[in-house]
C-alpha positions in Angstrom: 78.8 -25.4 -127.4 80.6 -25.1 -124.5 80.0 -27.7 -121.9 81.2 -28.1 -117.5 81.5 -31.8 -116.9 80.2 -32.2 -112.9 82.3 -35.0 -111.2 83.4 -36.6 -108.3 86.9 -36.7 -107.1 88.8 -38.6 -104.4 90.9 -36.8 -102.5 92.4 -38.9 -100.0 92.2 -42.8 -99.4 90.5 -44.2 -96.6 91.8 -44.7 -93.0 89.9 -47.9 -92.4 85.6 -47.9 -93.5 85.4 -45.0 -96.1 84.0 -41.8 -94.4 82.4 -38.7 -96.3 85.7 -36.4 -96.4 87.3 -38.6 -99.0 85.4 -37.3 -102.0 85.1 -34.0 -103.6 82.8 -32.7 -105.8 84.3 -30.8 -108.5 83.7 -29.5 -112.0 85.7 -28.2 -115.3 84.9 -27.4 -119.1 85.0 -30.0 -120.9 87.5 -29.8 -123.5 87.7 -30.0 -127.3 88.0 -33.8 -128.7 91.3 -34.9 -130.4 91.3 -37.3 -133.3 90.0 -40.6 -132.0 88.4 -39.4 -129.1 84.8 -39.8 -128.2 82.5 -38.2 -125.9 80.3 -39.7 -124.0 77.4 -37.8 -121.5 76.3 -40.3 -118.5 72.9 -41.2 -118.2 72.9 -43.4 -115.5 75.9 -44.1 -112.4 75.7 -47.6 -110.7 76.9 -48.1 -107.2 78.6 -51.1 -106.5 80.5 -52.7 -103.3 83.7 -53.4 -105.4 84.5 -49.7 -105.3 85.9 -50.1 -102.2 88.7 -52.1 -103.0 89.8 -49.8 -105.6 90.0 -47.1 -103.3 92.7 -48.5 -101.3 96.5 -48.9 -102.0 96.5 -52.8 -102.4 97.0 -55.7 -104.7 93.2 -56.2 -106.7 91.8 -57.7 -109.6 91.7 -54.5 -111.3 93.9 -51.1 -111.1 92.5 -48.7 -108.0 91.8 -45.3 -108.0 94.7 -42.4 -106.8 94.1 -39.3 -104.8 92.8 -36.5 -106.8 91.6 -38.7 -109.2 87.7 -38.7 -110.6 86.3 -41.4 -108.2 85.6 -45.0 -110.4 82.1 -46.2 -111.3 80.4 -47.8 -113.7 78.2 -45.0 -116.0 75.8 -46.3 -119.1 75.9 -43.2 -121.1 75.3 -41.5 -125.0 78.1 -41.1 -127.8 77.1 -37.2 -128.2 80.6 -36.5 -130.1 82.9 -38.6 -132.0 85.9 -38.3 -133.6 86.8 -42.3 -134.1 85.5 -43.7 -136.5 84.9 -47.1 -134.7 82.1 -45.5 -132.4 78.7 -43.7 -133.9 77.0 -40.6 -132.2 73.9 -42.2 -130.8 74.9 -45.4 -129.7 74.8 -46.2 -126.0 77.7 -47.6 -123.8 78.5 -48.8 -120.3 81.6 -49.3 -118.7 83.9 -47.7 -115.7 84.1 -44.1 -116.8 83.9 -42.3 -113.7 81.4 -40.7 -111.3 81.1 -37.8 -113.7 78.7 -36.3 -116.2 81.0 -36.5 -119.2 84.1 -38.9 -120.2 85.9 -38.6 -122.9 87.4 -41.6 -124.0 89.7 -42.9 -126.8 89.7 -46.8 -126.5 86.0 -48.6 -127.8 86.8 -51.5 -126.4 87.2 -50.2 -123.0 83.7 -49.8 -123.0 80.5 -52.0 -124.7 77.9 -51.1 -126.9 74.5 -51.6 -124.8 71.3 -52.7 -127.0 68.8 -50.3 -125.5 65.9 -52.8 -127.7 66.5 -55.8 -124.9 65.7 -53.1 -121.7 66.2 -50.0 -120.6 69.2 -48.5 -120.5 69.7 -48.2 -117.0 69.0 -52.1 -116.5 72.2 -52.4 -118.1 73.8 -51.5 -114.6 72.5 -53.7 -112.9 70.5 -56.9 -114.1 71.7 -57.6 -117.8 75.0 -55.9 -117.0 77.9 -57.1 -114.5 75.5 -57.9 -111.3 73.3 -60.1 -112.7 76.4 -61.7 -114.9 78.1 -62.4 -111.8 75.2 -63.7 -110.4 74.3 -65.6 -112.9 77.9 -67.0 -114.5 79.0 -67.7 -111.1 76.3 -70.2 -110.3 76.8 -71.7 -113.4 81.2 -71.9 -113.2 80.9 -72.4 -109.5 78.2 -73.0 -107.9 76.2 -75.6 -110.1 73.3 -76.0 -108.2 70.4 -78.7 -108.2 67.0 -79.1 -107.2 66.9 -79.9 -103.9 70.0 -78.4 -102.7 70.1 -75.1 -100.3 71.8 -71.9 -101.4 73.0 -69.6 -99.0 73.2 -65.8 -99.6 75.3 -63.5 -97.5 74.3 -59.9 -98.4 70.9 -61.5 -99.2 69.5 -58.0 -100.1 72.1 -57.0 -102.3 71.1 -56.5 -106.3 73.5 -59.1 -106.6 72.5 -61.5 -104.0 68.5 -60.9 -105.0 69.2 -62.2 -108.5 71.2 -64.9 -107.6 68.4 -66.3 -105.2 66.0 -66.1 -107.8 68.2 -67.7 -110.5 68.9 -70.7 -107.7 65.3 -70.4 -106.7 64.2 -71.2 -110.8 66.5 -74.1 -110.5 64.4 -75.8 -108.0 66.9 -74.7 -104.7 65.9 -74.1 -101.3 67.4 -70.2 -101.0 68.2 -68.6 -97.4 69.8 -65.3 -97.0 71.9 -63.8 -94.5 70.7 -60.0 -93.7 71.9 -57.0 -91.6 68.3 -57.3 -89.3 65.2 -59.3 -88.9 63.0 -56.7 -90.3 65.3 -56.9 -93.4 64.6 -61.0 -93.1 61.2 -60.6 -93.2 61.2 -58.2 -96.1 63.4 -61.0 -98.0 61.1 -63.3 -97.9 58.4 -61.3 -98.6 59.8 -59.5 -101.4 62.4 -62.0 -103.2 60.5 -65.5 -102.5 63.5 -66.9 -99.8 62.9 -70.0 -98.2 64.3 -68.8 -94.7 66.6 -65.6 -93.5 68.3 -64.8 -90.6 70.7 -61.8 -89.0 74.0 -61.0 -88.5 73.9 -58.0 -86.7 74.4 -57.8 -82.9 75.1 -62.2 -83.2 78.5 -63.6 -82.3 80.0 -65.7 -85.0 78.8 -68.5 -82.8 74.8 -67.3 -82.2 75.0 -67.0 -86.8 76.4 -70.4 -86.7 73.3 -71.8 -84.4 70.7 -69.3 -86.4 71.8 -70.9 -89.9 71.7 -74.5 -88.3 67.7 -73.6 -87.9 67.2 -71.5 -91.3 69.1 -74.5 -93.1 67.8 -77.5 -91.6 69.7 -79.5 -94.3 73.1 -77.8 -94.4 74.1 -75.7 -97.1 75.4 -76.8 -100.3 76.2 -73.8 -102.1 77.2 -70.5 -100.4 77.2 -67.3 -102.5 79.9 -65.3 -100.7 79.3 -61.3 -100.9 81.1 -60.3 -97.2 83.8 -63.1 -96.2 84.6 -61.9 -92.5 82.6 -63.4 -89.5 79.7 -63.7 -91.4 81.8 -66.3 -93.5 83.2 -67.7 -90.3 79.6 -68.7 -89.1 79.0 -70.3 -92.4 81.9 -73.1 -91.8 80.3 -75.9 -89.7 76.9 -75.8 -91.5 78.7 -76.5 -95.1 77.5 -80.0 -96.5 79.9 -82.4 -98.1 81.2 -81.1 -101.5 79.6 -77.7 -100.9 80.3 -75.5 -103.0 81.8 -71.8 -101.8 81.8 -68.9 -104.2 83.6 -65.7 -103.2 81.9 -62.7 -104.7 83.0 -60.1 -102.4 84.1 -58.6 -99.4 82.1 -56.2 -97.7 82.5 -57.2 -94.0 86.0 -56.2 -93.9 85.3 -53.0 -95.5 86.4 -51.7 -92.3 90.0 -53.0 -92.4 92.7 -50.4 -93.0 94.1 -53.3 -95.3 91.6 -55.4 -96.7 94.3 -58.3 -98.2 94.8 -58.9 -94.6 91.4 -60.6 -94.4 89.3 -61.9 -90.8 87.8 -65.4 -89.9 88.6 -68.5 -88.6 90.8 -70.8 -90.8 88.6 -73.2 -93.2 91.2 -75.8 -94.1 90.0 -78.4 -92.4 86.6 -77.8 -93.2 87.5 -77.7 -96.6 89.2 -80.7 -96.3 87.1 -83.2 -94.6 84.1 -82.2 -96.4 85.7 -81.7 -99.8 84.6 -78.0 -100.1 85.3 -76.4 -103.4 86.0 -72.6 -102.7 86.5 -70.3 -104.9 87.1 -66.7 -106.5 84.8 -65.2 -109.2 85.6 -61.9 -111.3 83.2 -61.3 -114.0 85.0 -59.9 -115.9 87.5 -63.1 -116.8 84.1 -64.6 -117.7 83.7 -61.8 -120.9 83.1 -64.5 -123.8 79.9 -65.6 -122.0 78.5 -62.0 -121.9 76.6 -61.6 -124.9 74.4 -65.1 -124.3 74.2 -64.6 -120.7 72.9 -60.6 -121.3 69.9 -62.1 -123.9 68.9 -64.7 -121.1 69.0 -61.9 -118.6 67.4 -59.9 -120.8 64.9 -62.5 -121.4 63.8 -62.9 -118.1 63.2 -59.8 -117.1 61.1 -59.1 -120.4 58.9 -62.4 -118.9 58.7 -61.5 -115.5 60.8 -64.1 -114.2 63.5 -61.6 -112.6 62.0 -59.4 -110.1 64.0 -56.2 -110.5 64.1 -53.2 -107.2 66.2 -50.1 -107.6 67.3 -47.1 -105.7 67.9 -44.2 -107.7 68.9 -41.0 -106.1 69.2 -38.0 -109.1 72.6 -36.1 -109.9 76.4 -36.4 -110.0 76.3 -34.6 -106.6 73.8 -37.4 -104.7 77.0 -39.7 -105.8 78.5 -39.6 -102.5 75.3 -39.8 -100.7 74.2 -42.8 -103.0 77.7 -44.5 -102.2 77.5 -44.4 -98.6 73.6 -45.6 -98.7 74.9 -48.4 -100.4 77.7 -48.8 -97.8 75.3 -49.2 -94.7 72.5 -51.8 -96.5 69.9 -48.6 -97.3 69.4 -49.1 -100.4 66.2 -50.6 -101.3 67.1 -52.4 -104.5 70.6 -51.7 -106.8 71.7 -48.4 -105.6 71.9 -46.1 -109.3 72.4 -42.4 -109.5 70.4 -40.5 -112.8 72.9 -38.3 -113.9 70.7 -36.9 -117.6 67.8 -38.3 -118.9 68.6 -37.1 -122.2 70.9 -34.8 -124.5 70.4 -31.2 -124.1 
């Protein structure tokens, strides 16, 4: 059976914030598998904020994309061909394959074997897979919070940032998020149980620093860092002693031609006199603690615990579309793409 893989290329890097001529959709046969090759079809395409980074020509945590390339992106998809006998036709995987409908690939262990018995498949995009791992193992490495204690959220909304509130929220913390508008703070609250949230948008650093001093009457103690830039900057003279600063991401400097050249007031002697730890956090370093942080994932969202929202736009050629949602805060939950729904 001949089959046309659809997928998304990159055809150009981005000139500052990524703009819709950089991709490409595109499409080819899909050729004959080799000896310990495997193919895989996509079911699902998650949209996340670190694609970014790997679009641009810099020093990351992981190796970026190249013009003409298939675009990045983590796919949970079906073995529908094997020819290694490490991986079974059947099972289902997840891992960065590619905004595309196929991917052949020849390494298992550059991709994970999803238990579709714990949740739907899709779910392992987003909660049980690396946003709700970093959201979860970076509280627990970095962020240690206690009852009592207020955790701040930038990118409240994010899937990222909504799990993380609720897993802080569990532990008896006062949560507060930091969101694009006040009709986003109001559906925060309403929808994810925060305490308090307030707006960036249209605020000088200095008008954020005054509207977290309200929202956080008692200073922050933790601050789960999804945007660095001003937002960050306002953040700084509202820390507590021995806060604790976890930086997830960096999606207010998106913009920046050269995102390693990074925005903000200096935080030195903030971090100094108050004793402020701050630091990085990759998931991906934190791989051991997968398999018991996926069951407890797993675990809450089987008990209700976790409230779960999606977006999910359907096929490879919505990827763009889907990307750029995700880009400008319009996506109402974690921004997937449904790429098959089963094998034809």
């Amino acid at each position: 059976m001949t089959r046309t893989n659809k997928f998304v290329r990159m055809v150009k890097r981005p000139e500052g914030a990524p703009t819709p001529d950089i991709f490409e959709l595109d499409e080819e046969a899909v050729r004959p598998l080799e000896d310990g090759e495997f193919l895989i079809r996509a079911l699902y395409l998650a949209i996340d904020p670190a694609l970014v980074s790997r679009m641009r020509d810099e020093n990351n945590y992981t190796p970026g994309v190249q013009p003409g390339e298939v675009m990045q992106g983590n796919l949970v998809g079906e073995v529908i061909e094997s020819r290694n006998p490490d991986v079974q036709v059947g099972e289902l995987r997840r891992g960065n394959m590619g905004m595309q409908e196929y991917a052949i690939q020849t390494d298992p262990s550059a991709t994970l074997v999803v238990d579709p018995d714990i949740c739907e498949p899709r779910l392992h995009l987003s909660v049980v897979g690396t946003t709700g791992l970093t959201a979860l193992l970076s509280l627990e490495k970095i962020g240690q919070p206690k009852a009592g204690e207020t955790v701040l959220i930038s990118s409240g909304g994010s899937s990222v940032g909504t799990i993380a509130a609720q897993i802080a929220k569990a532990k008896g913390c006062r949560t507060v998020a930091i969101v694009s508008t006040p009709e986003k703070a109001k559906k925060m609250i309403a929808d994810f149980g925060y305490d308090a949230a307030t707006h960036y948008r249209g605020r000088t650093v200095e008008d954020l620093t005054e509207a977290l001093r309200e929202a956080c009457p008692d200073g922050v103690d933790v601050y789960f860092d999804n945007t660095s830039g001003d937002i960050s900057s306002a953040v700084i003279d509202v820390f507590n002693m021995y806060a604790r600063h976890i930086v997830i991401g960096r999606m207010a400097i998106s913009h920046l031609a050269d995102t390693s050249k990074d925005i903000g007031r200096r935080d030195n002697n903030a971090l100094l006199v108050k004793r402020i730890r701050k630091q990085g956090f990759v998931v991906f370093d934190e791989a051991s603690n997968f398999p018991a942080a996926t069951k407890q994932l797993a675990a809450w969202v089987a008990d209700g615990s976790l409230i779960v929202k999606e977006d999910i736009l359907d096929g490879i050629e919505r990827a763009p579309e889907a990307f750029f949602r995700m880009m400008d805060g319009k996506s109402d939950g974690k921004q997937l793409v449904r790429i098959a729904r089963t094998e034809s």
